[in-house]
N, C-alpha and C positions, 0 to 999 in steps of 0.2 A: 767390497769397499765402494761406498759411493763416489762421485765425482769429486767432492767436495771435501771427502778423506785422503781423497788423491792429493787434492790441491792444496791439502794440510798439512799433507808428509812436504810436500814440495817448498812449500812455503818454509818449515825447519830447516829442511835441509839448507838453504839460503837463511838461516837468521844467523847473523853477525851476535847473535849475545845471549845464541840458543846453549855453548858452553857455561852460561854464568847459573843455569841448575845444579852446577855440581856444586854450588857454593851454597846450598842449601839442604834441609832437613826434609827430605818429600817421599811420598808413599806413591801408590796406585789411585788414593782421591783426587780427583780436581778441584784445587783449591782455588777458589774466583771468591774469596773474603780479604783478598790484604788491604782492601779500604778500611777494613775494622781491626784487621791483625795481621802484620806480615808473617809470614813462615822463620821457621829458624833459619839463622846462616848454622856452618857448621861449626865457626872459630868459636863461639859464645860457650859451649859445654868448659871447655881446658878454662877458658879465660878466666871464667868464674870461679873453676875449683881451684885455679891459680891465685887470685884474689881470696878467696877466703881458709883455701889450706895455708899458702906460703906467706901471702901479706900481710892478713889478717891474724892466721894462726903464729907468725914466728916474728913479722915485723911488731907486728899490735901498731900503739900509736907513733911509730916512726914513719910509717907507711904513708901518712897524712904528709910527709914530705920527700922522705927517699923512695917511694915509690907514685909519685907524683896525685897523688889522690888530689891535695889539695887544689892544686891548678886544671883537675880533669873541668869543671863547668866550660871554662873558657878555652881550652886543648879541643873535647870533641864540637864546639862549638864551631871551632875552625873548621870541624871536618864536615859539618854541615852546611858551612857558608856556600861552596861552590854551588850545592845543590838548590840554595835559593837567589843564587845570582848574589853574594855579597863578599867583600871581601876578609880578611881577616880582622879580628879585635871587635865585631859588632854583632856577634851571637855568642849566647853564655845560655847554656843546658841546667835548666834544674826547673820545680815545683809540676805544678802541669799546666796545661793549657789555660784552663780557666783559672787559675790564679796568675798567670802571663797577662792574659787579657784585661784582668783589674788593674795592675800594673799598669800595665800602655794605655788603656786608655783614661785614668784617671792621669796621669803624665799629661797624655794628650789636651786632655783638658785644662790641665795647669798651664801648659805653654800658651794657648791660644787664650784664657785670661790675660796673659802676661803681655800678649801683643797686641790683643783689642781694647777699643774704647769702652772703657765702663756702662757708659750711657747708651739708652737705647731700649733696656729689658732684659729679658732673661737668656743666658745662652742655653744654645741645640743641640744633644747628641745626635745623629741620626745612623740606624743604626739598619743591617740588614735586614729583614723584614721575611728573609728567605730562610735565614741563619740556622746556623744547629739553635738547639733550644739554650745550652747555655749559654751562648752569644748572647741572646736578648736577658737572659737573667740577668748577667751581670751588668750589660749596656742598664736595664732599670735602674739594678742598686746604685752605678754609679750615677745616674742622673739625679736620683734622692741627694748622695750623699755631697755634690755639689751644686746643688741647688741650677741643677740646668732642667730642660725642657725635653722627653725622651720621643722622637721620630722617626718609627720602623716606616720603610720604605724597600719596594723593591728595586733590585741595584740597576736596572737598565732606565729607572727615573730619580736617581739620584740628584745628577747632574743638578735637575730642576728645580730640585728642594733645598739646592744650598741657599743660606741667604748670609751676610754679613755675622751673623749672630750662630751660623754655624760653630762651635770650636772645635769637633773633633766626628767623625765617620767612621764606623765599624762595617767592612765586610769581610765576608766569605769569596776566597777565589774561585774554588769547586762547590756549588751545589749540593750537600751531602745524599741531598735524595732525590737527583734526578741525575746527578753529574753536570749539569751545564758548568762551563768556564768561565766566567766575568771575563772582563775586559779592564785587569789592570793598570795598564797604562793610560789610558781614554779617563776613567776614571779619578784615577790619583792626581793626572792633571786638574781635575776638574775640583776638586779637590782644592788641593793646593790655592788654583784659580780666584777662589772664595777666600782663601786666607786662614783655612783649615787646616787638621794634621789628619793623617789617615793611617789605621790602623787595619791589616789584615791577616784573615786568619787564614793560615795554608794549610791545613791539617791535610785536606783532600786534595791537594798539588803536590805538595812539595816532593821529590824524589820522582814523578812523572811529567810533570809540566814544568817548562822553563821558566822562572820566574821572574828575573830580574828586577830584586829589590833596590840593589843601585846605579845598575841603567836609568829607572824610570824614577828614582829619588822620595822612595816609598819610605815613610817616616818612623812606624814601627811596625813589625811584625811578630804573629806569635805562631807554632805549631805545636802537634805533636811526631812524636817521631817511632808509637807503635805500629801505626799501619803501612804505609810503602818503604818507610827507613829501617823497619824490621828491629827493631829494637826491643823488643817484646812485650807484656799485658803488664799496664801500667809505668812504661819507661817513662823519666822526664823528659818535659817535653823543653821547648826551648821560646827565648823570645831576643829579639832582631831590636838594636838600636841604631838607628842611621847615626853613621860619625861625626854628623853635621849638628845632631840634637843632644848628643851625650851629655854635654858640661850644662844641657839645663833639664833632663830626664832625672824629674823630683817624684822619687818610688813609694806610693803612699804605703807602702812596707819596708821600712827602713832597716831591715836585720842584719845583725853584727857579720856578718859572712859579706854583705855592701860595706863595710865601713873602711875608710881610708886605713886606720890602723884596727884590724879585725881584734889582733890581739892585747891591745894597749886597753881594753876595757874600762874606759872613760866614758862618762855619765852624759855628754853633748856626744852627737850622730854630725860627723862629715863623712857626706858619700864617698869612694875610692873613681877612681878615675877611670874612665872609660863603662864597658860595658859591663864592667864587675860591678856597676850599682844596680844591675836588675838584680842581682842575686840577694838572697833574703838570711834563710837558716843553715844548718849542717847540710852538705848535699848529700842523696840518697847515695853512697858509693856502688854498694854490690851493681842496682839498677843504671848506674850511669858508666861502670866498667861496659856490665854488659854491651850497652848501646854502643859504646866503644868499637868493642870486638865485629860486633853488628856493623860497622860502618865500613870497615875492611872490604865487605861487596864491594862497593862502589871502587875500589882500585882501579884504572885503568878504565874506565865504563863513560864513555860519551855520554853526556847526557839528552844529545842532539838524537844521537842512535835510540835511548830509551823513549824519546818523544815519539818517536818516526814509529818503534816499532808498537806503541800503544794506539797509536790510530789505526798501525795495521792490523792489529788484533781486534779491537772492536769494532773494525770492518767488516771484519771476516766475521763477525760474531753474530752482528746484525743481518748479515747476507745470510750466515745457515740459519740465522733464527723467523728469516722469511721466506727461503726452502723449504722447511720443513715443519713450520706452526703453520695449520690452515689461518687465514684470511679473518680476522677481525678477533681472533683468539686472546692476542695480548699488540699490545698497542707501545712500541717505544716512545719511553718521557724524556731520550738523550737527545739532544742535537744530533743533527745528520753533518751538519756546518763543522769541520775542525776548528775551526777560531773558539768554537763552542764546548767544546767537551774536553772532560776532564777523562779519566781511564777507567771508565765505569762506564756501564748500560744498565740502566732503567726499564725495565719493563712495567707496563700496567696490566695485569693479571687479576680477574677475580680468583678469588679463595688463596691469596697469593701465600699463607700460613701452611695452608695445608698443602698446597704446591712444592712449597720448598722442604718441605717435612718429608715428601716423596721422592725429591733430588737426592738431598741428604743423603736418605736410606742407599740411593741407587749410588752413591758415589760420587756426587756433584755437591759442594759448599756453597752456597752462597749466603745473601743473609736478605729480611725483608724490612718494609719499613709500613707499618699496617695501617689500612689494614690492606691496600692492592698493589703495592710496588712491589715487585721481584729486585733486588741490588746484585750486580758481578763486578766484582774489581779484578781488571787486569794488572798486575803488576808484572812487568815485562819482564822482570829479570829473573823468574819460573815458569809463567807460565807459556805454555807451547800453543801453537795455531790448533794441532792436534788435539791440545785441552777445548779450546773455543767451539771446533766441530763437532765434538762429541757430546759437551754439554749442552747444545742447543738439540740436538739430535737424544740425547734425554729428557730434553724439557720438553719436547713434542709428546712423546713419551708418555709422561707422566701430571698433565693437564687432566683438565675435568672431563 
């Protein structure tokens, strides 16, 4: 065993939240994908055959209220608030991410009409520049569809691009393909500052980085909740309405599941109060149980401990990955800075497709983003130091 194996048993044996593997589904691979898909928890298998043998099979349509189907959006919504720094009644689970984002930010943009001066010209999206790709798709259509002005910018020059005529800002917290972390709070103020609303997306945060959406008075948010919240391939995802904006968050999908009286099926739309107006159609139930069951991990689980131990893991990751890859082989694209990094490491690797197609085989997950970045999500509450050691000590390995 190398030094470094030593120092990896060692390092487990001191992890305060190296027990929370038993709460999951895992084999002999090293799984370093939960940026794209967390692992199963174990409760999800019962929960579901519970849900669709006993609720579904014997209640049928009573279930939509004696087994609380109908209130699940806003129930596990609660149970993700802690995780993004919010308190309860201003997340509601359902569609997915990129229909969350139409949502908020055409919201977004209605409100900051409604507070600026007409005159002047056209109002600005401005939107990440770094962003996952359908970030900017939608940031476009919505600037079509309200006749604003669309400005991708990258986020550490934000600040300088607001102007009066701003009305709304889209970022990304995490980087999807380097991991870098923005800078939140620095941000949102700056934001704000201009007279803007700000919208962010946490899909690559949330459940590893601390967020504080209402600390920092972050106006909407949207995630998803397949990758570090474990909720499985295709879960819905969810969207965040600060409590201060609720009674004027005008949902350019107005569907009867929002409606003050959902069931009174009246031919005039008044929204319901609070954060039940993000909600649109029927919710997905099977998929949003699940995520349910899925969210039972986090019992008991600091999220200050999950922070701590994802920079200690990608410490450790980077340190064997410069043990043991000679000297200019692959080049990290993560911050070295914690302020910086989200629970991922970046590598830049040529042939990085046929690279990872050679982990794989050997028993390492990862995923890439082509055609040179290598991707590894640690998500702390599986994976072990001993995972981290071994997979850099394969990636040596298994290079050109």
């Amino acid at each position: 065993m190398t030094d470094l194996g030593v120092t990896a048993k060692e390092l487990d044996a001191d992890d305060e939240l190296g027990a929370l593997r038993s709460r999951f589904v895992l084999d002999e691979t090293i799984y370093l994908d939960g940026n794209s898909l967390g692992a199963l928890p174990v409760t999800v298998a019962d929960r579901i055959d519970d849900v669709v043998g006993r609720e579904w099979g014997t209640l049928r349509v009573r279930a939509w209220h004696e087994s609380g189907w109908w209130a699940a959006p806003e129930r596990v919504g609660d149970r993700i608030a802690p995780l993004v720094g919010a308190a309860p009644g201003q997340v509601v689970v359902g569609d997915s991410t990129s229909v969350n984002l139409f949502k908020a930010l055409v919201a977004a943009v209605r409100m900051a009409v409604d507070d600026k001066d007409a005159e002047g010209g056209p109002y600005e999206i401005v939107v990440d520049a770094t962003a996952f790709p359908t970030d900017g798709y939608m940031a476009e259509s919505v600037a079509r569809m309200t006749g604003c002005l669309l400005r991708p910018m990258e986020p550490d020059r934000v600040p300088e691009a607001l102007t009066d005529r701003t009305a709304a800002v889209l970022l990304n917290h995490v980087d999807y393909r380097t991991g870098q972390l923005h800078d939140l709070p620095l941000l949102t103020a700056a934001v704000h500052d201009a007279g803007a609303y700000v919208v962010w997306d946490l899909c690559h945060s949330a459940g590893v980085v601390p967020v504080g959406l209402d600390e920092y008075g972050v106006d909407l948010a949207v995630g998803c909740t397949y990758k570090y919240l474990n909720g499985g391939p295709g879960s819905p995802a969810y969207l965040y309405v600060r409590r201060g904006v609720q009674d004027r968050f005008d949902s350019p999908l107005p569907g009867w599941n929002s409606h003050a009286q959902p069931f009174g099926m009246t031919a005039g739309y008044e929204p319901a109060a609070g954060v039940s107006r993000g909600r649109v159609g029927t919710p997905d139930i099977l998929s949003l149980l699940a995520l349910e069951a899925a969210m039972e991990v986090w019992d008991g689980v600091p999220l200050d401990a999950v922070r701590a131990k994802s920079l200690a893991l990608t410490d450790f990751f980077l340190a064997c990955v410069a043990a043991y890859v000679p000297d200019g082989v692959v080049e990290p694209l993560t911050p070295a800075a914690h302020a910086e990094r989200g629970s991922q490491v970046a590598l830049l690797c040529a042939d990085a497709d046929r690279v990872m197609r050679r982990l794989i085989e050997a028993g390492v997950v990862g995923d890439v983003r082509s055609p040179d970045v290598l991707r590894f999500g640690f998500a702390p509450l599986y994976v072990s130091f001993a995972d981290a050691e071994r997979a850099a000590r394969l990636l040596a390995q298994n290079l050109p």
